[in-house]
C-alpha positions in Angstrom: 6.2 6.5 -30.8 7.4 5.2 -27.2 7.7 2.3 -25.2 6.0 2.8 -22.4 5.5 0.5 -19.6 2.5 0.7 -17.2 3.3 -0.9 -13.6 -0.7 -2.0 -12.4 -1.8 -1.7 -15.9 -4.7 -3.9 -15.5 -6.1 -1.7 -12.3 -8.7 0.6 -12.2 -6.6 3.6 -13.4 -3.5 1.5 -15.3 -6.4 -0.4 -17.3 -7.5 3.2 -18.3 -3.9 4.7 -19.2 -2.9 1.5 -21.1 -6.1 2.0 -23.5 -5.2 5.4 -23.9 -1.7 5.4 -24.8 -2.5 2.1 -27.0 -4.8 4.1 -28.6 -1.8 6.9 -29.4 0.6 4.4 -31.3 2.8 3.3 -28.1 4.3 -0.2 -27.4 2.8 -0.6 -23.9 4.2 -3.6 -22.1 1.5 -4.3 -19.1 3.5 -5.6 -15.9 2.2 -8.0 -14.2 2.8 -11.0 -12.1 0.4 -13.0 -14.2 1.8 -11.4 -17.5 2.6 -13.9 -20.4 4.7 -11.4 -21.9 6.2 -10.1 -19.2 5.8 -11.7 -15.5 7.2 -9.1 -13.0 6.6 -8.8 -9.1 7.6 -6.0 -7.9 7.8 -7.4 -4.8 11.3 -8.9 -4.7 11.8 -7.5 -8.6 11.6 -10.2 -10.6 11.2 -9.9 -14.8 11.9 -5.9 -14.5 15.1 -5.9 -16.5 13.5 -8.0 -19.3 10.2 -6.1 -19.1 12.8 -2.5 -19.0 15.0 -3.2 -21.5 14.6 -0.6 -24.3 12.3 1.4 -22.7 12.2 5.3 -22.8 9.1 5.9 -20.5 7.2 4.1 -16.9 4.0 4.7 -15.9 4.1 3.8 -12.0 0.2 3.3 -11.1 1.1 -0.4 -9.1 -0.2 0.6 -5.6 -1.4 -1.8 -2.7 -2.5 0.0 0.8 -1.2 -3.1 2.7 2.2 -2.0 2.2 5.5 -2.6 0.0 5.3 0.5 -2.1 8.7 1.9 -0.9 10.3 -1.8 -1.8 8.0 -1.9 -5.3 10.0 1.7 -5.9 13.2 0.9 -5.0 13.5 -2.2 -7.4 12.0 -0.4 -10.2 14.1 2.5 -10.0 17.0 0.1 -10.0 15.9 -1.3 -12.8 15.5 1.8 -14.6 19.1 2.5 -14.0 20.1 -0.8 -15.4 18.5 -0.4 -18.7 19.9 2.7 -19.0 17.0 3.9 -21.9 14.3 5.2 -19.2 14.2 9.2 -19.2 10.6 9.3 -17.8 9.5 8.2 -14.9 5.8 9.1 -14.0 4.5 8.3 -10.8 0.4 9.1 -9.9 0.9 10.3 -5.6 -2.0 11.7 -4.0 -2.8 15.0 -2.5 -1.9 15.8 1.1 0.8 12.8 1.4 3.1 15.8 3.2 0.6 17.0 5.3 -1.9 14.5 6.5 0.0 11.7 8.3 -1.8 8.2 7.2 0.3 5.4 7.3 -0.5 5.1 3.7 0.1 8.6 2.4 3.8 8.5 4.6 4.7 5.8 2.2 3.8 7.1 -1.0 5.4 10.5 0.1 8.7 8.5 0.5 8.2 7.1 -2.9 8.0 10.6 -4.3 11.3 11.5 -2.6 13.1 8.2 -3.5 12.1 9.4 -7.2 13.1 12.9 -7.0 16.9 11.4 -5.4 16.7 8.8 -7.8 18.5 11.1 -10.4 16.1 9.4 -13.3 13.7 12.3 -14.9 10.7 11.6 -13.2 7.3 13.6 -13.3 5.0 12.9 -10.2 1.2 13.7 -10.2 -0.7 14.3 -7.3 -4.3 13.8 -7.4 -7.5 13.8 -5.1 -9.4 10.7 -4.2 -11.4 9.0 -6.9 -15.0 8.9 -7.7 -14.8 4.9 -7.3 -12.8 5.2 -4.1 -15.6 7.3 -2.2 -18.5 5.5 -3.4 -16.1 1.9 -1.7 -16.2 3.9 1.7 -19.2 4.9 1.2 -20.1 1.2 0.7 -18.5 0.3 3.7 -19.9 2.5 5.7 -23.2 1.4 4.6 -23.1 -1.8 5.6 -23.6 -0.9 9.5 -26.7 -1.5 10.7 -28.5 1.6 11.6 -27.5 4.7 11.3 -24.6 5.3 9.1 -21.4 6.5 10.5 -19.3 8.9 8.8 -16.0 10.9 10.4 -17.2 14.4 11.2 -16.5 17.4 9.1 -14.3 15.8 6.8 -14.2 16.8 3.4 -13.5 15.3 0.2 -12.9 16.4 -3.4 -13.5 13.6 -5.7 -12.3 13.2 -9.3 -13.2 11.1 -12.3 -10.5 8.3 -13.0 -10.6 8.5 -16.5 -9.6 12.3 -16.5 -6.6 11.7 -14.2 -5.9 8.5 -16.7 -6.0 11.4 -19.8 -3.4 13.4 -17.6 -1.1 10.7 -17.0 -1.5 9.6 -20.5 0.0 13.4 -21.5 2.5 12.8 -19.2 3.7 9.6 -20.3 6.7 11.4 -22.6 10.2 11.0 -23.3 10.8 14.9 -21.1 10.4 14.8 -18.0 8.6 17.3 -15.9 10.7 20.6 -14.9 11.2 19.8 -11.0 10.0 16.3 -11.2 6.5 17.8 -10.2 3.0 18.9 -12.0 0.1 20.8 -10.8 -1.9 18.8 -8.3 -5.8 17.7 -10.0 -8.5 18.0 -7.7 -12.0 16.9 -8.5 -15.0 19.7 -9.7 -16.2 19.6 -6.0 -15.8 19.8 -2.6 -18.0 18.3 0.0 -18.1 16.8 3.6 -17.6 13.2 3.2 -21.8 13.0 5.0 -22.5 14.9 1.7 -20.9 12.2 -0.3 -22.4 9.0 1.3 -26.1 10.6 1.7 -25.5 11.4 -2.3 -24.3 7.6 -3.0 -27.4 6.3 -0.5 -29.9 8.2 -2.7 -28.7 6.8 -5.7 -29.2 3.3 -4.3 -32.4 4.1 -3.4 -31.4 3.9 0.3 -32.9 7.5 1.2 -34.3 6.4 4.8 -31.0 5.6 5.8 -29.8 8.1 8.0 -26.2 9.4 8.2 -24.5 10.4 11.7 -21.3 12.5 11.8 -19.2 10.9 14.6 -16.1 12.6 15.7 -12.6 10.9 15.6 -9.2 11.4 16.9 -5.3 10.9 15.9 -3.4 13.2 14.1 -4.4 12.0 10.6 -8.1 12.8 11.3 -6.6 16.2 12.2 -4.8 16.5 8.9 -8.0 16.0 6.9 -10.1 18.4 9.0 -7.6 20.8 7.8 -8.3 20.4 4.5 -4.9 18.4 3.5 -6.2 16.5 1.3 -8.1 19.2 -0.9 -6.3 21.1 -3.8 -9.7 23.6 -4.2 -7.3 26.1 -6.8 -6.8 23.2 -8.4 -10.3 22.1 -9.3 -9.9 20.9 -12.7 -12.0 18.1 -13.1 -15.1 18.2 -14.9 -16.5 15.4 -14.2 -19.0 15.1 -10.7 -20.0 12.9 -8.4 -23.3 12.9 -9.5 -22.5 12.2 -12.8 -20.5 9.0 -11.7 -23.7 7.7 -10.0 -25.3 8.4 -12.6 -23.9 6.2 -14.8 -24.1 3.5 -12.4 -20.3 4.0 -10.8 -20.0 2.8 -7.7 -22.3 -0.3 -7.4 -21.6 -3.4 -5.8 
């Protein structure tokens, strides 16, 4: 069995991989800033080498839309060097961050390439949007008054977290992947984003509301109406939307 450390191991798709790879055998040392056993920001990387040290495998799920993911990489690669014992390095990146330019997908694209010129073995994932991330927007969204605004024509292919947490759990090996890259994982289905909040208003019970397709501009918006965020050939989730609300995912 491994050591495997699990940067945002207590988020909504760490929490997930940790389980899962506990569940295997694996030492799995959760980083965190708030960690008793190991304390690490990854801000200004502090606690990595004692939280690295002896480790064969990372599992890089720590993420934060506000910004610092570059910086987060750049210590923990660093890091990884130092200890010397790391021969995995797997990093969850998300579909379309070369094509559709969001500030947010720019910066998780230059992760990817700081990995694959990091000269660590590294194995980067790419996956659609999850389940609980469509039903936040569509939560959001909801929260106008009125009629409910959603971007026009754009189209979304959601997947379970708990399937991409099974992949990454695979993953999580001393061997690297071939080329530092897997096959994307796109969710069972793709629909207009409208699709996905009139499906997450039902659910709730919130039929009357009416949703209204509003047209947008920018080159981002441009890059999803293209589709680049959508890996349809790659639709191997299993796991729909519906089923998600089903079980009461997405709820305030």
């Amino acid at each position: 069995m491994s050591t495997i450390l699990v940067t945002g191991g207590t988020g909504t798709l760490g929490r997930r991989v940790t389980a899962r790879l506990q569940a295997a055998g694996h030492e799995v040392r959760v980083l965190s800033r708030r960690s008793e056993q190991y304390p690490v920001d990854l801000r200004d990387g502090r606690g990595l080498d004692a939280a690295m040290a002896g480790a064969q495998v990372v599992v890089h799920c720590a993420s934060s839309p506000r910004g610092g993911d570059d910086k987060a990489a750049g210590h923990l690669i660093a890091a990884a060097r130092r200890a010397g014992t790391v021969t995995n390095l797997v990093y969850i990146s998300i579909v379309g961050v070369d094509v559709v330019p969001l500030g947010y997908y720019r910066v998780k694209h230059r992760v990817e390439r700081m990995l694959l010129e990091s000269g660590l073995g590294v194995t980067i994932l790419r996956t659609t949007q999850f389940h609980d991330l469509v039903a936040a927007v569509a939560r959001a969204l909801a929260r106008v008054p009125g009629p409910v605004p959603v971007p026009r024509g754009v189209r979304v292919q959601p997947i379970a977290v708990e399937e991409v947490a099974g992949r990454l759990a695979e993953l999580a090996v001393p061997v690297p992947a071939a080329g530092g890259r897997v096959p994307d994982m796109g969710g069972p289905e793709v629909r207009t984003l409208a699709d996905w909040v009139r499906a997450y208003l039902a659910a709730g019970g919130g039929r009357r509301r009416r949703v209204v397709e509003v047209p947008l501009a920018g080159r981002a918006y441009r890059g999803f109406l293209r589709g680049g965020n959508l890996a349809p050939d790659r639709a191997v989730g299993t796991v729909r939307f519906a089923d998600f609300l089903a079980e009461g995912g997405g709820r305030a």
